[in-house]
C-alpha angles and dihedrals in degrees: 000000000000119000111209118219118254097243085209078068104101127174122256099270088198099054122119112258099224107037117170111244094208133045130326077227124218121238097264096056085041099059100033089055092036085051089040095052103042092037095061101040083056087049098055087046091049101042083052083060121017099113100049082046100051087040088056093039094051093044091045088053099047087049101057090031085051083049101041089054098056095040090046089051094045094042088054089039089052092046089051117042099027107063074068084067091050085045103048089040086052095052088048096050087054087046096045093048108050109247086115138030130226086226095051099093100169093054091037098053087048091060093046091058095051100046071051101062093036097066104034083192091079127093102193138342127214162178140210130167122203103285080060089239099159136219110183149142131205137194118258111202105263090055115265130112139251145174104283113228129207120210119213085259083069100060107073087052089055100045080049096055093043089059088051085055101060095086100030126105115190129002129342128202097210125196121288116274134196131229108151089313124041105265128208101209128205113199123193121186119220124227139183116180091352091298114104117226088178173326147285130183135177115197117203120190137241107220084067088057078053097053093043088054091046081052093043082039093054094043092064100014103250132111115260131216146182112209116204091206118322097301108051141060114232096173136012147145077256096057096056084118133027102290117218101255102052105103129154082269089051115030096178138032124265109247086244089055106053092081099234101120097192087056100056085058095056089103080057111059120101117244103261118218123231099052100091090127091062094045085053091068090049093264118143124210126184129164136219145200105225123173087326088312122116112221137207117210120180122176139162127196120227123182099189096109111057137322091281100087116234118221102214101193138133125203138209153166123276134194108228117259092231099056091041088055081052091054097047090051097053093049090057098054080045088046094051099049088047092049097054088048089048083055091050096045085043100072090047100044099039098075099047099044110033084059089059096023084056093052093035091064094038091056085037098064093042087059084043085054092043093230103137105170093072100051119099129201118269114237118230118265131212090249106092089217092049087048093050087049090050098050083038093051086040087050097046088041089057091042093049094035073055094044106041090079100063094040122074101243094200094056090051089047096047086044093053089048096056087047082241096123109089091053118006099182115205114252134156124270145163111259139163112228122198116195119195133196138174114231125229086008094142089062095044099045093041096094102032125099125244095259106054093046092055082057098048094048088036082064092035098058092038093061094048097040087061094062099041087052089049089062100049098254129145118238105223107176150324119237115186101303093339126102128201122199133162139188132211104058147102086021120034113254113177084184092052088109086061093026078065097041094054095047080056098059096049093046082051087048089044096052093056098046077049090058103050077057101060094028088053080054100044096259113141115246117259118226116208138186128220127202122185125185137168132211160078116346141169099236124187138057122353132165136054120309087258097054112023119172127191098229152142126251129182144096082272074076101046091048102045092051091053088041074059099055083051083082089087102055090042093046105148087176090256123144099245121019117204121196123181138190121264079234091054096049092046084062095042115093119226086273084092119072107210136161130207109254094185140262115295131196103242107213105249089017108109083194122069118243122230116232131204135181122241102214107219 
């Protein structure tokens, strides 16, 4: 039966247009199906190219990793081996120009230290004319410099290079040679009008090419090598000291006697396609089969050091790509069904943790900030992890909001701003450091009771804590009615010598605003001394895991508290007294009125300590 609209029936004129006809959805319904249905779409696209994807992937990061290797070996080659070239050319312009003689042994030996100490690479540096009568240094192992000495075994390898020598212009990378470490040698005629008087050679040592490939080696997790031709190690994890083989006869080691195994197959390895962009930066890869293992080797030849080509290279061990592919595949079907099964977990879960989570990071931030007095409790939560996180966070807010007092809050937040906080290491720095005392404290404080007294030094720090905050100090400790502050750490502060002075003089007008006050209600004045002193200091943490404390250590401290003590013997009769150091003075600009108040013996300073005034 068919039922005929009223025609009195209109349709709602303010409703809105375009109404959904379904929800409005929560959160939870509205991401599951929004994850369900992006995620899938992406997983039907994936699965279509994974594998051309993972292939290309693979391929892409063995290139540039193939490439990385051997530019990272030859910059490091060229670092180290060529400052030897400006050296060596250096020495010969002041030869050949006069400036020195071949004969001068005490200049010349002067100018060979020098160049010595100027390129740390190098082993030894020296002359010779053409009597092959020889000036030359060399390096000792803790760094200095002496005479270096030739033995009669020398001789025939230095009437050798100097033939080599006859029809050479600049400078000349020689064959290895070997003097109780195997030696690269850089030779350098000298000529004068065409005609050569002499000779000059640098030796660099090996050991030190080993040290740079186990660096390059560590950085991508490979093993590193420096090939001499096709048949010798130059350089290895191995060679790191002398190796038992190398001898004057035979300066390096042979590529079987090294002891890496992989290695002494690398002439054996099959050319592996997909690596042409590494082959178009002259880089050659080739992999090999070894004992069930796949190998990588890269390698590139260079020919700047000596007529004896280098193989700069690095190997290591690869998965193979097909099982990879298998893997992959596998992780997808895995992926998916864990996917479906993450959807499904998401409409039920969303609801009950983005509401805490939420909570959780705002309150979070606030502690990060340090600004307590802004963060709530979290109330508990249904999930038993939420809820641990919420009595954990609670327990951790009352034991912060307890600890916050006894901890400067400037020095944490400038800590966590310079990312120092999680491990702030000790290291010596320039710092001013301010000591304060009340004088006569003892007396005043004598008849009082405890609690009074606690009251009377609580005010009394406050005020001068302020200044010394204001003016970007650190407040390190209190000790009894003293008070000990520095500047210049744990940010730099070239002004912390002025930043301290002026602290000094508002706590010194502070003081005295302080003391109207307690004179106006009956309260006898206070009198303080100030001392200020600037120098070197061990900052960081010091202390036991269980009491660490972010402090300064140093005889700049000892001095500074007994600068401090001078007070008495400079008394004016002035409130405050503030006696500075003659170092912090020499750093302070004519802003600063000061007058000299005299040289004083510091007790354990041999030397006596200039003392000036700061005039209030």
């Amino acid at each position: 039966m068919t039922t005929q609209a009223d025609p009195h029936d209109h349709p709602d004129t303010d409703a809105p247009p375009f109404a959904p006809r379904f929800g409005p959805f929560s959160f939870a319904v509205t991401l599951g199906i929004s994850i369900g249905v992006l995620v899938l779409l992406a997983v039907a696209t994936v699965l279509g190219v994974q594998f051309w994807v993972s292939r290309t992937t693979t391929f892409k990061y063995l290139n540039d990793k193939a490439e990385a290797i051997v530019h990272q070996i030859e910059s490091d080659i060229r670092h180290h081996l060529d400052p030897a070239v400006d050296q060596i050319e250096f020495i010969a312009r002041q030869i050949e120009s006069g400036a020195y003689d071949l004969d001068d042994t005490a200049r010349l030996t002067d100018l060979l230290t020098g160049s010595l100490a100027a390129a740390p690479q190098i082993g030894a540096i020296a002359s010779w004319n053409m009597d092959l009568q020889q000036v030359g240094v060399r390096r000792d192992p803790d760094g200095g410099t002496r005479p270096l000495v030739l033995g009669p075994d020398d001789q025939p390898t230095v009437q050798k290079g100097a033939r080599e020598l006859a029809d050479v212009e600049g400078p000349f990378w020689g064959e290895l040679i070997f003097s109780e470490v195997t030696l690269i040698n850089l030779r350098r005629p000298l000529r004068r009008n065409g005609k050569m008087f002499g000779f000059l050679v640098a030796v660099i040592t090996v050991p030190g090419l080993s040290e740079l490939v186990i660096d390059t080696g560590d950085r991508f997790d490979a093993t590193a090598f420096i090939l001499y031709g096709r048949d010798h190690v130059l350089a290895h994890p191995f060679l790191v000291d002398v190796h038992a083989d190398q001898s004057r006869e035979n300066p390096v080691v042979p590529l079987n006697g090294v002891g890496d195994f992989i290695l002494s197959n690398l002439w054996n390895g099959a050319t592996v396609p997909g690596f042409e962009q590494a082959v178009a930066q002259r880089v050659n890869v080739v992999e090999n089969r070894i004992a069930d293992q796949t190998y990588i080797f890269i390698y590139k030849w260079i020919g700047d050091y000596g007529a004896v080509p280098w193989v700069l290279g690095a190997w290591f061990p690869v998965t193979d790509l097909n099982e990879e592919l298998e893997r992959l595949w596998i992780s997808g079907l895995i992926g998916i069904a864990v996917l479906l099964i993450a959807i499904a977990s998401a409409v039920v879960l969303a609801r009950l943790i983005a509401k805490p989570v939420r909570r959780v990071a705002a309150n979070a931030t606030m502690v990060g900030e340090l600004d307590l007095s802004r963060v709530n409790r979290l109330p508990p939560s249904s999930i038993r992890e939420l809820n641990d996180q919420a009595r954990a966070f609670n327990t951790m807010l009352g034991g912060l909001r307890a600890f916050e007092t006894y901890v400067p809050r400037s020095l944490v937040t400038r800590l966590i701003g310079k990312s120092l906080n999680r491990d702030v290491i000790s290291e010596e720095r320039e710092v001013t450091v301010m000591f304060t005392d009340i004088e006569t404290f003892t007396t005043m404080s004598e008849h009082r009771p405890a609690g009074e007294v606690a009251t009377f030094l609580n005010g009394h720090f406050a005020l001068l804590g302020t200044c010394v905050e204001a003016e970007g100090g650190t407040v390190d400790k209190f000790i009894g009615d003293a008070l000990m502050a520095f500047w210049g750490a744990p940010d730099a502060q070239p002004d912390a010598a002025a930043r301290a002075c002026r602290a000094a003089l508002a706590i010194a007008r502070a003081v005295d605003a302080d003391n109207a006050k307690r004179q106006a209600a009956g309260k006898p004045p206070i009198r303080l001394r100030i001392g200020i002193h600037s120098g070197p200091v061990v900052v960081g943490n010091v202390g036991w895991p269980g009491r660490i404390n972010y402090t300064i250590v140093g005889d700049t401290v000892n001095t500074c508290q007994r600068l401090e003590s001078m007070g008495k013997q400079a008394d004016q009769g002035a409130a405050v007294t503030i006696l500075i150091s003659g170092t912090t003075a020499r750093l302070l600009n004519n802003d600063f009125a000061m007058e000299p108040a005299g040289t004083f013996q510091v007790k354990g300073k041999a030397e006596e300590v200039e003392v000036f005034r700061l005039v209030v």
